[in-house]
KEMAR-895185 format. One line per 3 residues: number of its first residue (from 1); for each residue x, y negated, z negated of C-alpha. Coordinates in steps of 0.2 Angstrom, whole numbers, plus 5000, padded with zeros to 4 digits. Example, Ala and Ser with C-alpha at 12.3 -4.5 7.8 and 13.67 -1.06 7.14 Angstrom:
BEGIN
1) 5062:5022:4961  5068:5005:4964
***
This chain:
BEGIN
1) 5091:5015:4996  5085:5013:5013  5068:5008:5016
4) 5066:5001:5000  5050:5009:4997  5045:5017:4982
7) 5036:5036:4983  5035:5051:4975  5053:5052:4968
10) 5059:5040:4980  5061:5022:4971  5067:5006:4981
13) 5062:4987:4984  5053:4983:4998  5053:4967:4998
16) 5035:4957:5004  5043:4942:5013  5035:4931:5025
19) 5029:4937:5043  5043:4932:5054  5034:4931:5074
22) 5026:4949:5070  5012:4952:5082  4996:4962:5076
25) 4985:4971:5088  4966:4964:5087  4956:4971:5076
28) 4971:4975:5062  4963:4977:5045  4971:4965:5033
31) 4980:4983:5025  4987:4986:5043  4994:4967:5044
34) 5000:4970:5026  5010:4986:5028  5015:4980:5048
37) 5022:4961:5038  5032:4970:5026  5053:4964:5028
40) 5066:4978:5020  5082:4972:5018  5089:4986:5016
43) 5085:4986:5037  5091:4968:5041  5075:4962:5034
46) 5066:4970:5050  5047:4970:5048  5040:4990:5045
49) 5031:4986:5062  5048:4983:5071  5056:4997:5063
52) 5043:5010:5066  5039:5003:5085  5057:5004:5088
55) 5058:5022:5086  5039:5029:5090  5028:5027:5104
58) 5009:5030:5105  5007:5022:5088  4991:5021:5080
61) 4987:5011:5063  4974:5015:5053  4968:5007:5036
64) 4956:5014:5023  4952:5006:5009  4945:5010:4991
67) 4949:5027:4994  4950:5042:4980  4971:5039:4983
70) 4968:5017:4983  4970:5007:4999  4980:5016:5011
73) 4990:5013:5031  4992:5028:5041  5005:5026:5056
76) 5005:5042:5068  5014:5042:5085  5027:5053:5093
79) 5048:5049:5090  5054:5041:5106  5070:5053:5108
82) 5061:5069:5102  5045:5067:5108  5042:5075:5091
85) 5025:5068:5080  5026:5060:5067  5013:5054:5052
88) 5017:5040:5040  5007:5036:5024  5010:5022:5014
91) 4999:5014:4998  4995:4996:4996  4995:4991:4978
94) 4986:4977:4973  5003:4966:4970  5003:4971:4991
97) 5019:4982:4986  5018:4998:4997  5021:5018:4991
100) 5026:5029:5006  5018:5042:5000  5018:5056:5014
103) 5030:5057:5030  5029:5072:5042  5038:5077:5056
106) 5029:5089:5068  5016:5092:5055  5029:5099:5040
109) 5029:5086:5024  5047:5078:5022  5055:5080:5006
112) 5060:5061:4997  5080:5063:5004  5072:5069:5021
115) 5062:5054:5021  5078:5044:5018  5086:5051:5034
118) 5071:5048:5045  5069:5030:5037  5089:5025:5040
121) 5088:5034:5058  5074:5022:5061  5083:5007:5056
124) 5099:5011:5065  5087:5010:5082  5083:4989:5079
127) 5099:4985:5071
***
């Protein structure tokens, strides 16, 4: 499975390796820096914040912690070759594994598969 991110019917590795020259904006809270470190394999092991800057411009990262959901990353931004928004939700767990637990595309909710698409689309751009 692309991504290897587990979500809502979507289950996969996402493996937490070590940041490889990833830069953080000042001011990332340690859940931003978290979810931006994270390498998939399944992409080359590309960091989720080469992936994701690789396809999306205007990106804004937010963290929230202790929330009623846990600790969660929200990515929002618009797809390069669309100009389409998109929103990205992912849960850190307290092993620092993520759930992508939400992704939309021009404000409708991506099923799991649709997620895939998106995700593998993604990765094709920093390959």
């Amino acid at each position: 499975m692309i991504l290897g991110i587990r979500s809502v019917g979507l289950v996969a590795v996402l493996s937490a390796g070590l940041i490889c020259s990833t830069a953080f904006a000042w001011g990332d809270s340690d859940l931003v820096k978290t979810v931006k470190s994270h390498e998939l394999q399944s992409c080359g092991g590309k960091t989720l914040q080469t992936i994701v800057e690789g396809s999306a411009k205007n990106l804004v990262w937010t963290g929230k912690e202790n929330t009623g959901s846990g600790n969660l990353v929200n990515i929002e931004g618009k797809f390069k070759n669309s100009g389409a928004l998109m929103a990205m939700q992912f849960k850190v767990n307290d092993d620092d594994s993520l759930n992508l637990r939400l992704m939309m595309v021009n404000g409708m909710v991506l099923s799991p598969s649709d997620r895939l698409f998106y995700i593998n689309e993604m990765c094709k751009v920093v390959r």
